[in-house]
C-alpha positions in Angstrom: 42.3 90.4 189.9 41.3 93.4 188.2 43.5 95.0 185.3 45.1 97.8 187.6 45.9 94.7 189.7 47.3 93.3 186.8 49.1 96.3 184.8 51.2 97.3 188.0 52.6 93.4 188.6 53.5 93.6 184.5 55.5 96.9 185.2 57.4 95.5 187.7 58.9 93.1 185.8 58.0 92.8 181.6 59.9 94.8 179.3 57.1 95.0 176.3 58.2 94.4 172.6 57.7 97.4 170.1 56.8 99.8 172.8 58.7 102.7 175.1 57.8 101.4 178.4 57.4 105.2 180.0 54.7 105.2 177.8 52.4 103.3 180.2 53.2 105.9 183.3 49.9 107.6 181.5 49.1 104.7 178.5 46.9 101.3 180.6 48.2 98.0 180.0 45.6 96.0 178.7 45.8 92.3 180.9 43.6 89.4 178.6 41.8 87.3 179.8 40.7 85.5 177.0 39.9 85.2 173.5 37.2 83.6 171.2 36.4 84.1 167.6 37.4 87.9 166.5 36.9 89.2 169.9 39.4 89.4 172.9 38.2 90.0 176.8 40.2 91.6 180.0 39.6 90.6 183.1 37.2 93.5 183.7 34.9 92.2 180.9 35.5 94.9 178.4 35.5 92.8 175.0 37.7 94.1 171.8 37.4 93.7 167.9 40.9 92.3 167.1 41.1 93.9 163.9 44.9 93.7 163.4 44.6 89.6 163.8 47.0 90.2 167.2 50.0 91.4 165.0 48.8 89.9 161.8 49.1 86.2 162.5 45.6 85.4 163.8 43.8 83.8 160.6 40.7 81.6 161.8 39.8 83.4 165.1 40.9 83.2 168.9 40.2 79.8 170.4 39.5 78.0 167.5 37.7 75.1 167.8 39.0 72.6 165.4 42.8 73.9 166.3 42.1 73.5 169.8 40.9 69.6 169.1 44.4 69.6 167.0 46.5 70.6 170.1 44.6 67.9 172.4 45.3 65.1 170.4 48.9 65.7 169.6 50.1 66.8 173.3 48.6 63.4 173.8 51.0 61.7 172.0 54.5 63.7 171.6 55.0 67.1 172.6 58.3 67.6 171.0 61.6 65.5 169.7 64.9 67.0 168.4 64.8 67.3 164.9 68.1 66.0 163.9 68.3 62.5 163.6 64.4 62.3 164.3 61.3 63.0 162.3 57.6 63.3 162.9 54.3 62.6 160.9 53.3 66.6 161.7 56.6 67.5 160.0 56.4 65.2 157.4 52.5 65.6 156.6 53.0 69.6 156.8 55.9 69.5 154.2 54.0 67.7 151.7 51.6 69.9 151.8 53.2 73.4 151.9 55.7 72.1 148.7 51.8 71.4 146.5 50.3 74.5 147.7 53.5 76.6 147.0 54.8 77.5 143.7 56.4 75.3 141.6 60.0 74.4 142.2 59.9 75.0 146.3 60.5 71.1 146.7 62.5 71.0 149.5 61.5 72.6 153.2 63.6 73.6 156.3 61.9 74.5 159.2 62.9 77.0 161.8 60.8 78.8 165.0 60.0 82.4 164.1 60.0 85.0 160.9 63.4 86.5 161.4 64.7 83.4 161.7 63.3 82.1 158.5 64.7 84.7 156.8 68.6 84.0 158.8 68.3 81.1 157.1 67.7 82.6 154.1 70.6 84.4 153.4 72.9 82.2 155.1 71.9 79.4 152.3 72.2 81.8 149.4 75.2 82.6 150.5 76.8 79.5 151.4 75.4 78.4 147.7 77.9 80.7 146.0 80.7 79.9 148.6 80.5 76.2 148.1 80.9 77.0 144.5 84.2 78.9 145.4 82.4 82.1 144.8 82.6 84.8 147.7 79.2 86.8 146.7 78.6 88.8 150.5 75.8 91.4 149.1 72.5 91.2 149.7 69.9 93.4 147.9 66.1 94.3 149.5 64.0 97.2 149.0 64.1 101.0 150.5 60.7 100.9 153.1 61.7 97.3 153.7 61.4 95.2 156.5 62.3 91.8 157.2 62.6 91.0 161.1 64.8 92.3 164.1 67.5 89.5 164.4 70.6 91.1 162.8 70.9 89.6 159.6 67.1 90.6 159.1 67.7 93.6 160.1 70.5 94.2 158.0 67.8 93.6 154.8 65.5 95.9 156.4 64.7 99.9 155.6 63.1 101.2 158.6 65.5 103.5 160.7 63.4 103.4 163.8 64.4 99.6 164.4 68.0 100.2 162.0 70.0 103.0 162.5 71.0 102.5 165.7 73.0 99.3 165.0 74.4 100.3 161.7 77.8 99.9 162.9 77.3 96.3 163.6 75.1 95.1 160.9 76.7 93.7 157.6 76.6 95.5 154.7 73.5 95.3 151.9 72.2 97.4 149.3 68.2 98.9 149.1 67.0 99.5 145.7 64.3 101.8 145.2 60.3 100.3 146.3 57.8 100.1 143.5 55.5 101.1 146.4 57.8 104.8 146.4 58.1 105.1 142.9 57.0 104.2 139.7 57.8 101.0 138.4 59.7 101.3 136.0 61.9 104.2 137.8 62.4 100.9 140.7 63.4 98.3 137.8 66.2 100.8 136.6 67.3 101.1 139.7 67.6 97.6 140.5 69.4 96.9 136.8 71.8 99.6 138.2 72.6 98.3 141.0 72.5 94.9 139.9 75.2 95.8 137.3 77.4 97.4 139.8 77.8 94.9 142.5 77.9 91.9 139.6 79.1 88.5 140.5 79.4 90.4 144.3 75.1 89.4 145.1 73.9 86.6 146.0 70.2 87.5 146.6 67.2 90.3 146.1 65.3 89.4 149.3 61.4 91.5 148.8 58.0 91.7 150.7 55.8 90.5 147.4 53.4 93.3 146.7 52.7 94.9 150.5 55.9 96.4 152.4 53.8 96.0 156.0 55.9 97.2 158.6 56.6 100.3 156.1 53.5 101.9 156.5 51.5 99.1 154.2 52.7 100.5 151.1 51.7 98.5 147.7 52.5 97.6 144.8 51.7 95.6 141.9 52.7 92.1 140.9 54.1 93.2 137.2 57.1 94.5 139.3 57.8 90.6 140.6 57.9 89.5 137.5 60.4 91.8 136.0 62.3 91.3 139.0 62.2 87.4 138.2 63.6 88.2 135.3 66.5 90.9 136.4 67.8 88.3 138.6 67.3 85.1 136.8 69.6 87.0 133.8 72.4 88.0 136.9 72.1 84.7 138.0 71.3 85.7 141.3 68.2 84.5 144.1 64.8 85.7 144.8 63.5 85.1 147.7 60.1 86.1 148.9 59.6 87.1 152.1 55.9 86.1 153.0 55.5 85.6 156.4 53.1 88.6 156.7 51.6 88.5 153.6 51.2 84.7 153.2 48.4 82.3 153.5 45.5 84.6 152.1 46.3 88.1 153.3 46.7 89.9 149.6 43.4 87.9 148.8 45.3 84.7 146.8 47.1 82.0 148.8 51.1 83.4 148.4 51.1 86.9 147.2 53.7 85.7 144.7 51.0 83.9 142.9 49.5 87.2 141.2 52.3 87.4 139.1 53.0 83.8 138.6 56.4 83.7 139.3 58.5 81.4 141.7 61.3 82.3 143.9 64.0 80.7 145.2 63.4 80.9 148.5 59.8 81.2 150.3 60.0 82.6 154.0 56.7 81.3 155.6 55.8 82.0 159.4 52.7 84.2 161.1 49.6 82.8 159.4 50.9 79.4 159.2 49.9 78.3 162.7 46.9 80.8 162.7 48.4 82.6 165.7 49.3 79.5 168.1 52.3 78.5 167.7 55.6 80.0 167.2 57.0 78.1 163.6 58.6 79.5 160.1 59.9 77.1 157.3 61.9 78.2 154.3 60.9 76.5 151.4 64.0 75.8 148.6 64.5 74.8 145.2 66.0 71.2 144.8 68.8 72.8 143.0 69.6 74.6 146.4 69.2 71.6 148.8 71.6 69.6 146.0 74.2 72.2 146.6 74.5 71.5 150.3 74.3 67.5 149.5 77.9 65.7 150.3 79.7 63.8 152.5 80.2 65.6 156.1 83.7 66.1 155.8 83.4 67.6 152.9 82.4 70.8 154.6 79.4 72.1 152.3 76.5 70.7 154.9 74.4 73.7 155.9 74.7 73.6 160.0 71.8 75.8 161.3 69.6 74.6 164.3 66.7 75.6 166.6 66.1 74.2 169.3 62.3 73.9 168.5 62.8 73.4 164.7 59.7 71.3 163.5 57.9 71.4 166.8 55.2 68.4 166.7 52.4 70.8 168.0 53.3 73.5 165.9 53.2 71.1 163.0 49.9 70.1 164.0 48.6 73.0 164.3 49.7 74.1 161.2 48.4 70.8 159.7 44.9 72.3 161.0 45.6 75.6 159.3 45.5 74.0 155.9 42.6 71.9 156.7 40.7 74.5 157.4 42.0 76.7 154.0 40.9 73.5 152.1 37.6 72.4 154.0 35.7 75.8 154.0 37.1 76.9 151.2 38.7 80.3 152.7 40.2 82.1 149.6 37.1 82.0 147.4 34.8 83.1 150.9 37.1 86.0 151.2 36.6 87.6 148.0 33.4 89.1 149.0 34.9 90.2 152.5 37.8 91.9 150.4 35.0 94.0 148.3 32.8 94.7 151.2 36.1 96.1 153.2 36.4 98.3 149.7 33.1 99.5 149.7 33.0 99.8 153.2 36.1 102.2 153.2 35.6 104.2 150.4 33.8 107.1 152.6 37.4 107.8 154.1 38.4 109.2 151.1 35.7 112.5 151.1 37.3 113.0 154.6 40.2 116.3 154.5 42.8 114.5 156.7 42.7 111.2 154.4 45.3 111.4 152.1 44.9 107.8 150.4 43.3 104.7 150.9 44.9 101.6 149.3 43.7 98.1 149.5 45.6 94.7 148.3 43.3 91.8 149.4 42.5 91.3 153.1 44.7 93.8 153.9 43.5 98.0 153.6 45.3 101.2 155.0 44.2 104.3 155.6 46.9 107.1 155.3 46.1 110.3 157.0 47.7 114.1 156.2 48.1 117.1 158.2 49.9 115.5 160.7 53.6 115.5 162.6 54.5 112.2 163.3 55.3 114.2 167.1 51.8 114.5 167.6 51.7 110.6 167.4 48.0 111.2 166.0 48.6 106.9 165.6 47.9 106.7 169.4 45.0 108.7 169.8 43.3 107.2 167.2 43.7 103.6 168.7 42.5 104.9 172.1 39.5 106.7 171.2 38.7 102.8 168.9 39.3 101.0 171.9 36.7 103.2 174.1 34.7 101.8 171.5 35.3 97.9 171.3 37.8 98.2 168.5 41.5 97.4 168.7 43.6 99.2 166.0 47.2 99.7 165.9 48.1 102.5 163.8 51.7 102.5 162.2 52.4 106.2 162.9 50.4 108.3 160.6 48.4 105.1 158.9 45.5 103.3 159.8 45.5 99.8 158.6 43.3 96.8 158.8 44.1 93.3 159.0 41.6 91.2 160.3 41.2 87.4 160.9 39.1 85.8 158.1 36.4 84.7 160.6 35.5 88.5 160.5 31.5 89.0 159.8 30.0 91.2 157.7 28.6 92.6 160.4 32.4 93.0 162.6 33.7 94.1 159.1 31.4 97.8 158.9 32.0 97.8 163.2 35.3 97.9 162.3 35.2 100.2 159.8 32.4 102.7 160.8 34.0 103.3 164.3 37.4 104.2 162.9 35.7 106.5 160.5 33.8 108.2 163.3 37.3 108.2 164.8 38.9 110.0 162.2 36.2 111.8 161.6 36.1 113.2 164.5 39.9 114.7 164.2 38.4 117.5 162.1 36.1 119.5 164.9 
């Protein structure tokens, strides 16, 4: 079939995420075909530079060879098993692992299926901590620019009124402090001790993106903010958790980007990376002083009842068992250091251009903000169809080129992706 072929039996039937269908009255569907490495193919043959890592969960490349083995051997033995009352090796091994890579404390995992759900289950146990302590804390703190998923409790922790504002009515109630990534530092930590101070013994948890607030444009900051943080809410005794399921396993250029300020929260939300882009899986990882509070008889009404119906999926957890074998085998963290600085190098030119207002960089990941533009114009779009003509697939958050690549990215696919969105922008000017 050819991709017409393909694009009009879609629109007959998919409702796409993230995307206003009428859009694609004049906007081609793109049918895949198949993927290998950093590149993806339609069924025309065109081939694309997946520089976004297909919405930032792609680590090791499309079709990866080792994963693939992985998946055969464990869909020969168990595909799945309900994970009440039954365990797996997968789950098991996987656990292990993730609580001696994480930071110190996070002794105790609980898996669930997707991001959002991770960070459900999040709040729900920092809440539920306080209420079986008699305590009735229902405010939950995040960061203005935030965003956290699109279930409603993730929303409700989110900052990004295109996804938001229309369900305000229905959401509950939480609080956004000001973003290091919007102002300074210090202006952000006296905002948070305000609001802290205000809604005492009424919090039970700051959730935050550590150091790159994605969705929201990729807007940074730096790791001296965790730490005060750490502080701020170790003195109200309140809980952190760290929400890094975008910017986990590598993608600020150490394993957790919570480990550039050497802290540890309470909570770690884990999910994209951690299958490399197979699988669907998230796990929140817990203190032991959290897991103790939900410990008791059943009928003594404390036990934390959350379910999925594909929590600790055996496939997923293999595949995620290959994920780490391939961070510890080939050494991926120390390899990307030089990608990082060649991405740096590589993108400094943007900055001589007139419609590039900043170009910021935390690890693996780099955005390129452009000025002179109304978000009407969606100047986003363009840009990532003129990239495509040319083999590149970009996905511009309005006004702001980013890059996110998978790690198997060559030198040589780094400056293709680079020099063609410069000519791209570039080319805005005449």
């Amino acid at each position: 079939m050819t991709n017409q072929q393909l694009m009009d039996e879609d629109l007959k039937y998919i409702f796409h995420p993230c995307s206003q269908m009428k859009d694609h009255e004049k906007l081609p569907l793109i049918p895949i075909k198949k993927g290998k490495g950093s590149h993806i193919t339609d069924f025309e043959d065109n081939s694309y530079l997946d520089c976004i890592s297909s919405w930032w969960v792609n680590l090791f490349g499309h079709s990866n060879d080792y994963i693939n083995s992985k998946i055969r051997d464990q869909i020969e033995e168990l595909e799945h098993v309900i994970f009440a009352g039954f365990t797996h090796k997968p789950a098991i091994d996987l656990a292990s692992r993730l609580v001696k890579i994480t930071p110190k404390y996070l002794d105790k995992v609980f898996f669930a299926d997707n991001g959002s759900s991770a960070v459900e289950i999040a709040l729900k146990m920092s809440f539920q901590y306080f209420a079986n302590r008699g305590e009735r804390r229902t405010i939950f703190v995040s960061l203005q620019n935030s965003y956290h998923g699109e279930t409603m409790g993730a929303l409700a922790v989110s900052d990004t009124g295109l996804y938001k504002d229309i369900y305000t009515d229905i959401l509950i109630k939480t609080v956004q402090a000001k973003s290091p990534a919007l102002v300074s530092e210090d202006e952000a930590i006296e905002d948070m001790k305000s609001i802290l101070k205000e809604h005492r013994y009424k919090i039970s948890s700051v959730i935050i993106e550590p150091l790159v607030q994605c969705a929201g444009s990729m807007k940074m900051y730096n790791p001296s903010y965790l730490k005060r943080l750490r502080t701020l809410c170790d003195e109200e005794g309140i809980f952190l958790i760290a929400d890094e399921i975008a910017v986990g396993f590598g993608r600020t250029g150490t394993m957790f980007a919570v480990d550039q300020a050497g802290i540890s929260p309470d909570f770690m939300c884990l999910s994209k990376g951690l299958t490399g882009g197979y699988m669907p899986l998230s796990v929140v990882m817990m203190t032991d002083e959290i897991y103790d509070a939900f410990y008791c008889d059943y009928n003594e009404g404390r036990s934390f009842l959350d379910s999925h119906s594909y929590t600790g999926n055996t496939i997923a957890c293999a595949v995620a068992n290959a994920v780490l074998d391939i961070f510890e085998k080939d050494n991926i963290i120390e390899k990307n250091l030089k990608k990082i600085e060649l991405i740096r190098k590589k993108t400094d030119k943007f900055r001589e251009l007139e419609n590039v207002l900043e170009v910021r960089q935390t690890g693996m990941i780099c955005a390129i903000e452009l000025k002179g533009y109304d978000t009407k114009e969606r100047i986003g779009l363009k840009i990532f169809q003129e990239a495509l003509k040319e083999g590149v697939y970009i996905r511009p958050l309005g006004n702001v080129i980013y890059f996110m690549p998978p790690y198997c990215f060559t030198k040589k696919e780094i400056k293709q992706m680079i020099d063609i969105t410069y000519l791209v922008v570039q080319g805005l000017l005449k």
